[in-house]
N, C-alpha and C positions, 0 to 999 in steps of 0.2 A: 546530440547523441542519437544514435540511431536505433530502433525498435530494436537491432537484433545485440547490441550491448547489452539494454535492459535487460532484455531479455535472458542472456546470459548469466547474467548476474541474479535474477528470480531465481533461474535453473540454480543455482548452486546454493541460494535461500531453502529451495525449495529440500535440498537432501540435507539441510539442517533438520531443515521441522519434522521428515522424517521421520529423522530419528527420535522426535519428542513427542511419539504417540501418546504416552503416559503423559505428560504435561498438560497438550492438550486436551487431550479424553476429562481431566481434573476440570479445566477450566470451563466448559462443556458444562459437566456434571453439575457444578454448582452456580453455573448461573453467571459467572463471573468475565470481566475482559480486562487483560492484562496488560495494557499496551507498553507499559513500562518494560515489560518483561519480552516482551518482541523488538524496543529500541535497542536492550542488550544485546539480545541474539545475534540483530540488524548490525550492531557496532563493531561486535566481535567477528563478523563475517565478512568487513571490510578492513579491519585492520587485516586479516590474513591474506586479504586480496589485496592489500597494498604491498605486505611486503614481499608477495608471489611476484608483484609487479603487473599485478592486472589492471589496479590503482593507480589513476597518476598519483593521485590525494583525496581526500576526502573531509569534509566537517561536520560537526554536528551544531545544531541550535544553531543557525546561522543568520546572521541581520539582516533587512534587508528594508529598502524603502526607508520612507517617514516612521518616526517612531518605532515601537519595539515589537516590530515585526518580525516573527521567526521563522525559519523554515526545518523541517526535524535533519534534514542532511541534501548537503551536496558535494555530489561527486563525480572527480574526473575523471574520463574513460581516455587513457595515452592512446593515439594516433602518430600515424607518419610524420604530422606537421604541425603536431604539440599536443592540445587535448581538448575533447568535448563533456562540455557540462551536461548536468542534470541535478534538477531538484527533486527530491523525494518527500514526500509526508507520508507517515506510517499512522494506519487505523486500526484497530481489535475492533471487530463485533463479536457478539453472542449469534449464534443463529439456533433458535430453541426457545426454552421455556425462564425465564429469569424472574420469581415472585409471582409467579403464577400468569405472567403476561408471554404470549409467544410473540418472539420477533424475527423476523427474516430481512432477506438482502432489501426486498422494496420497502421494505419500514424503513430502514437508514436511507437509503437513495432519496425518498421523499420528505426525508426531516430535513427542517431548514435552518436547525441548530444546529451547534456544535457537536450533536449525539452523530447528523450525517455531513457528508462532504461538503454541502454546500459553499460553507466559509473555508474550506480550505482549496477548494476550484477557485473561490476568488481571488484568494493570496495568491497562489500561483502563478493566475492570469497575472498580477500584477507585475509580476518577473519579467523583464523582456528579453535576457539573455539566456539561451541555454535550454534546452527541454524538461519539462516537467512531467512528474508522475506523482502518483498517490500507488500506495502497495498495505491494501488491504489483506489482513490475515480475519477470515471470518471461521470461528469454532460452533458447529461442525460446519460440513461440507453442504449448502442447501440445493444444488442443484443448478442445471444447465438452465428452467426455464424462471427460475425465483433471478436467478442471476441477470438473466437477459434481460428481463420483465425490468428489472431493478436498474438497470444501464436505461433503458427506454426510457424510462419515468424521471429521472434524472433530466435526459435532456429536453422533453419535451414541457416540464414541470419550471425548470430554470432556466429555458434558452432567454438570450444567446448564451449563456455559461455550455457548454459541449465537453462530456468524456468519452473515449473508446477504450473499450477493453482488449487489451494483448496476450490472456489468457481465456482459458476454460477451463469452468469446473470439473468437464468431463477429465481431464487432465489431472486430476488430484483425488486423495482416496479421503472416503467417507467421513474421517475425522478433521479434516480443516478444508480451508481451499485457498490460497492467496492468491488475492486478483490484483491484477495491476496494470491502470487505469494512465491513459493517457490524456495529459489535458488541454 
């Protein structure tokens, strides 16, 4: 798939969330990440893209490899001469104060649990068909340089593991940001 697919498809992510300033501003507020609740959003914004016919098809929780490897969705972008894959993993951070701990983008970038990307760069690596992404929704918005700082740290902390980022913060308002991450 090509960047500017993804990409396309963030863009019409992106006028979901939107419209869910009140959602987010909540989840924000107390501290909380809801990732479940961004899979929803994620699902119901690709059923519509399939039956718009933007979608060739899509899945969710999808098998893959050895064992019960999953991947949170893959989807196909129709082309002239059938269709291209892509794998997605979807992330919720907090970006703020949660129990009295503040966290930021380079806090997750640099955890090597499942709290940051680490284990989910791996799984993906592990795919050899079809392009991968990660589509982080981080509540609130932390910034162009917490952001960048947080891509840098990432690769230079777990190379060869390597991500790029296809967005910017500056691109998003104060109350979220979703970044999405090429791996």
């Amino acid at each position: 798939m090509t960047d500017h697919a993804i990409l396309d498809l963030v863009s019409r992510f992106k006028a979901v969330l939107d419209s869910r300033e009140k959602h987010l501003n909540c989840f924000c507020k107390y501290g909380v990440q809801v990732e479940g609740w961004m899979k929803g959003e994620f699902l119901s914004l690709l059923d519509d893209e399939k039956a718009a016919g933007s979608l060739a098809n899509f899945d969710r929780e999808v098998s893959f490899g050895v064992g019960k490897r999953k991947v949170d969705f893959k989807v196909e972008v129709p082309t002239g001469s059938g269709a291209l894959t892509a794998w997605i993993e979807l992330k919720h951070w907090l970006i703020g104060y949660q129990k009295g701990y503040k966290y930021n983008a380079q806090f997750y970038f640099g955890d090597p649990s499942s709290v940051g990307i680490k284990p989910d760069v791996e799984k993906l690596n592990e795919i050899v068909e079809g392009n991968k992404f990660l589509l982080i929704l981080t509540t609130a918005n932390g910034g162009m340089d917490d952001w960048t700082d947080g891509v840098n740290r990432f690769n230079r902390k777990f190379s060869p593991l390597h991500i790029k980022s296809l967005t910017i913060p500056a691109d998003f308002p104060g109350f979220y940001y979703l970044g999405c991450l090429e791996v």
